[in-house]
C-alpha positions as CSV (number, residue, x, y, z in Angstrom):
1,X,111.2,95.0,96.5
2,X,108.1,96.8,98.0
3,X,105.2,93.9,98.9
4,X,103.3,96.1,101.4
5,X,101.9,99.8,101.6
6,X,100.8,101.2,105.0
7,X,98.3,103.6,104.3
8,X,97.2,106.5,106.7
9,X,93.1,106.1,105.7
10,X,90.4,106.0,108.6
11,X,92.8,108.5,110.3
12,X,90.8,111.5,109.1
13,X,87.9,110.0,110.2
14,X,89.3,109.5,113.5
15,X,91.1,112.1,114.1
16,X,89.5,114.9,111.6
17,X,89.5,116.4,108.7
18,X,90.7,119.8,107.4
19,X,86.6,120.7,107.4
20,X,86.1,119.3,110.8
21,X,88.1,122.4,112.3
22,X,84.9,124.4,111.4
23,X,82.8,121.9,114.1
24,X,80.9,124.1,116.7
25,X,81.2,122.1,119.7
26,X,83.3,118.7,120.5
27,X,79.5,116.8,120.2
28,X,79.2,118.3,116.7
29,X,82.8,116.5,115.9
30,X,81.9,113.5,117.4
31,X,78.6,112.9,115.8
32,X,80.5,113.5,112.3
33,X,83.2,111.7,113.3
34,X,80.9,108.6,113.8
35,X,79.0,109.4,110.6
36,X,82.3,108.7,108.9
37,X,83.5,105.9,109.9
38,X,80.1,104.6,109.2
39,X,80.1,105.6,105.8
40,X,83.5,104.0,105.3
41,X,82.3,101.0,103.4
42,X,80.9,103.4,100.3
43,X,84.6,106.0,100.3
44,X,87.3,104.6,101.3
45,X,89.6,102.0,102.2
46,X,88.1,99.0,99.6
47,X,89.1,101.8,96.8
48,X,92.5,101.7,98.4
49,X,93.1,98.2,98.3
50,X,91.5,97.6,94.9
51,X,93.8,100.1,93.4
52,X,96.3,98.8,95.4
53,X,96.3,95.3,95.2
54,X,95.7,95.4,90.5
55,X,99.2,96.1,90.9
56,X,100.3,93.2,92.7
57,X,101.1,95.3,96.4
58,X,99.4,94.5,99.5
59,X,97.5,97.3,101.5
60,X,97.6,97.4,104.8
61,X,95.4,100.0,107.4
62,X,96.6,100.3,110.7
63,X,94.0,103.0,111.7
64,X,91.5,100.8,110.9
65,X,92.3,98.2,113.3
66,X,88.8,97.7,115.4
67,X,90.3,97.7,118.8
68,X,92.6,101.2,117.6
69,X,88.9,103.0,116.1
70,X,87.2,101.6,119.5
71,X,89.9,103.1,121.7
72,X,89.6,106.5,119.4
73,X,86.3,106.5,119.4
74,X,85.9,106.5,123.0
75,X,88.2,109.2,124.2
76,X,87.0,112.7,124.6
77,X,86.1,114.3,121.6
78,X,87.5,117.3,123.2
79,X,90.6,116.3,122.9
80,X,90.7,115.8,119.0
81,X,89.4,119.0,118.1
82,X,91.9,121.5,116.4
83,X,92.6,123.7,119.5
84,X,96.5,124.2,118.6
85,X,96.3,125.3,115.1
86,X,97.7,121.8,114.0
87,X,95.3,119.4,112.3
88,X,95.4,116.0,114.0
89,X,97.1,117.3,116.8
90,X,96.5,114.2,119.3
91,X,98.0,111.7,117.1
92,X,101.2,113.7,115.9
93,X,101.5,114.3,119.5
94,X,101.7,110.3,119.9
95,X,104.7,109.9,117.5
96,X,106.4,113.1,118.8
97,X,110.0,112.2,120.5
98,X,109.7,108.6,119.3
99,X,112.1,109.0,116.4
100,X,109.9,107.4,114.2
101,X,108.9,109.9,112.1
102,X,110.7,113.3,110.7
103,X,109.9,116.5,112.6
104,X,109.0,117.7,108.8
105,X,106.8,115.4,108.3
106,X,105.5,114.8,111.3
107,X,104.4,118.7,111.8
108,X,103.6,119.4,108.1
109,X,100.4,120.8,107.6
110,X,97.9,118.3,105.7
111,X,97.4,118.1,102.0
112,X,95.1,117.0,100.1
113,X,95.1,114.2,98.2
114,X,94.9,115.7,94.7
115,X,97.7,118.0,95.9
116,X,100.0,115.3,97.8
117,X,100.5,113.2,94.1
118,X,101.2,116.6,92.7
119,X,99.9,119.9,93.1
120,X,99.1,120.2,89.0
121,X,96.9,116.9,88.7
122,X,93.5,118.4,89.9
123,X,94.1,121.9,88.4
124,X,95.0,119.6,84.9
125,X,91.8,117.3,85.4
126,X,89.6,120.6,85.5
127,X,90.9,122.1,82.5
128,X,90.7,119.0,80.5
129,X,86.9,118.5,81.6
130,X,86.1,122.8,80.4
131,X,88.0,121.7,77.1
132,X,85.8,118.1,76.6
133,X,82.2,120.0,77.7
134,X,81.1,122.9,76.7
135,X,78.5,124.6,78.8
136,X,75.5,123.2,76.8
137,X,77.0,119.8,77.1
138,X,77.6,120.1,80.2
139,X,73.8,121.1,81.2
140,X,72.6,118.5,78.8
141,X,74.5,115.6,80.3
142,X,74.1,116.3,83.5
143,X,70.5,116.1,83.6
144,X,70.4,112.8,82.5
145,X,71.1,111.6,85.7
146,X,69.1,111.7,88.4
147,X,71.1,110.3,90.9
148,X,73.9,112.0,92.7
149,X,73.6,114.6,89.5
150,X,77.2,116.2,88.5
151,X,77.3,119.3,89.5
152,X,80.4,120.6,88.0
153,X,82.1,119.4,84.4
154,X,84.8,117.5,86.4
155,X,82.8,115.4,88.1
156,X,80.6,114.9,84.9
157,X,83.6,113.4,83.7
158,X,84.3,111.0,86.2
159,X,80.8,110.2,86.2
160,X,80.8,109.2,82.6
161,X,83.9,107.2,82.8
162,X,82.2,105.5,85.5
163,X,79.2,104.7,83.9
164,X,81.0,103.3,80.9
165,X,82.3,100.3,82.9
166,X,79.8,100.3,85.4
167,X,76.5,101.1,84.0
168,X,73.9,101.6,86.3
169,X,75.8,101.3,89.5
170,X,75.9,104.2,91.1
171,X,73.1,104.0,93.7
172,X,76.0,102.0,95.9
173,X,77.5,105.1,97.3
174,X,75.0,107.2,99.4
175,X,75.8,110.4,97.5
176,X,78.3,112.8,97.1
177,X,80.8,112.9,99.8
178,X,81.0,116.3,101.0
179,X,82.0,118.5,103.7
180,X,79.1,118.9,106.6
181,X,77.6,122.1,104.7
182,X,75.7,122.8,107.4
183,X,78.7,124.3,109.1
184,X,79.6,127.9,108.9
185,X,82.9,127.6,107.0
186,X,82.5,124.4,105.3
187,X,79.4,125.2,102.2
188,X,81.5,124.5,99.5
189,X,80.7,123.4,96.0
190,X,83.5,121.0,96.3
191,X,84.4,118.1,98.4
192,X,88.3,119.1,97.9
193,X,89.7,120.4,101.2
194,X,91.3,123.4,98.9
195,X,88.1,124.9,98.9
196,X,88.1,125.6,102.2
197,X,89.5,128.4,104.0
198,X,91.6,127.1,106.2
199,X,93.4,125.2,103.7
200,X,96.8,126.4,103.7
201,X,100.2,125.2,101.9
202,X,99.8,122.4,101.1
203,X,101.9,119.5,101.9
204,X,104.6,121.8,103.4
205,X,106.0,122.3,106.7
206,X,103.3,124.4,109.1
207,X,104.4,128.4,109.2
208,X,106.0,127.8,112.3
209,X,107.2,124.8,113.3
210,X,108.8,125.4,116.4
211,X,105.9,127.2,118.3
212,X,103.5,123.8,117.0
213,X,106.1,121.8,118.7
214,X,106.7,123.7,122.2
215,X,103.4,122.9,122.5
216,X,103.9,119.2,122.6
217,X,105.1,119.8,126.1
218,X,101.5,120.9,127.0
């Protein structure tokens, strides 16, 4: 029976995210890069192992490991930035030839998360929110709150649902996690890497595989 989950969470912060190949300069990633990991605490990882752990599994995050972030954190930001056409390029480098991970899945372009559990979930979520509000409901609604206001009817939704077992709570997150918007590329009305771009197929194999791993030898 399965006890413990590794999960691959902090890595994007580390290493990048989809949005972070729009950064104009290496200082530009760094300084978002920090900002993340920062903002940890409000996101990620605690979700993980709450959701995690209700059903009796253990969570563990190697790329959180302090000395691992410290070491990360100190190398050239240079280096992480998306100069190959492969997302996370440094650390799928790292596992490259070890025969630890699948060339498939080690080289397959990211996904996100919605789409990585199944590519219908989000597209299902968004029609059941247009068929619960209707456009007047969803002004309404909205306005009510004044904090970290939904801006679309899906995440009126969530919000709602939130609110009903957690009234009043919602000042312990800073905001809404975005993408920097102040980046040409990356002004989206959605924090979901599919609005960007350069989001491509997700979860598959990158378009060419071989000329992303020729390049390992670099």
């Amino acid at each position: 029976d399965v006890r413990v989950l590794l999960t691959g969470e902090v890595s994007d912060e580390l290493f990048g995210y989809k949005y972070t190949d729009f950064a104009p300069s290496a200082e530009e990633f760094q300084r978002e890069a920090q900002k993340r990991v920062r903002e940890l605490y409000a996101y990620d990882v605690l979700r993980a192992d709450r959701c995690i752990s209700v059903h009796s599994l253990e969570a563990r995050v190697p790329f959180g490991d302090l000395d691992f972030e410290r070491y990360v954190m100190a190398l050239d930001p240079e280096l992480k930035m998306n100069r190959h056409g492969v997302g996370k390029y440094l650390l799928r480098r790292a596992f490259d030839g070890e025969g630890l991970i699948p060339d498939d899945i080690l080289w397959r372009e990211k996904a996100a998360f919605s789409d990585a559990v199944g590519h219908s979930l989000a597209d299902n979520l968004k029609a059941l929110a247009e068929r619960v509000y209707s456009d007047a409901d969803f002004e309404r609604k909205r306005r009510k709150y004044t904090f970290a206001q939904p801006f679309t009817k899906e995440s009126l939704l969530y919000r709602e649902i939130f609110e009903r077992y957690y009234p009043g709570q919602a000042q312990m997150i800073p905001g809404f996690w975005m993408p920097n918007r102040s980046w040409e590329g990356c002004d989206v009305g959605d924090p979901s890497a599919r609005f960007l771009a350069n989001y491509g197929a997700s979860g598959k194999s990158i378009e060419n595989m071989e000329e992303a791993k020729c390049l390992t030898a670099r």
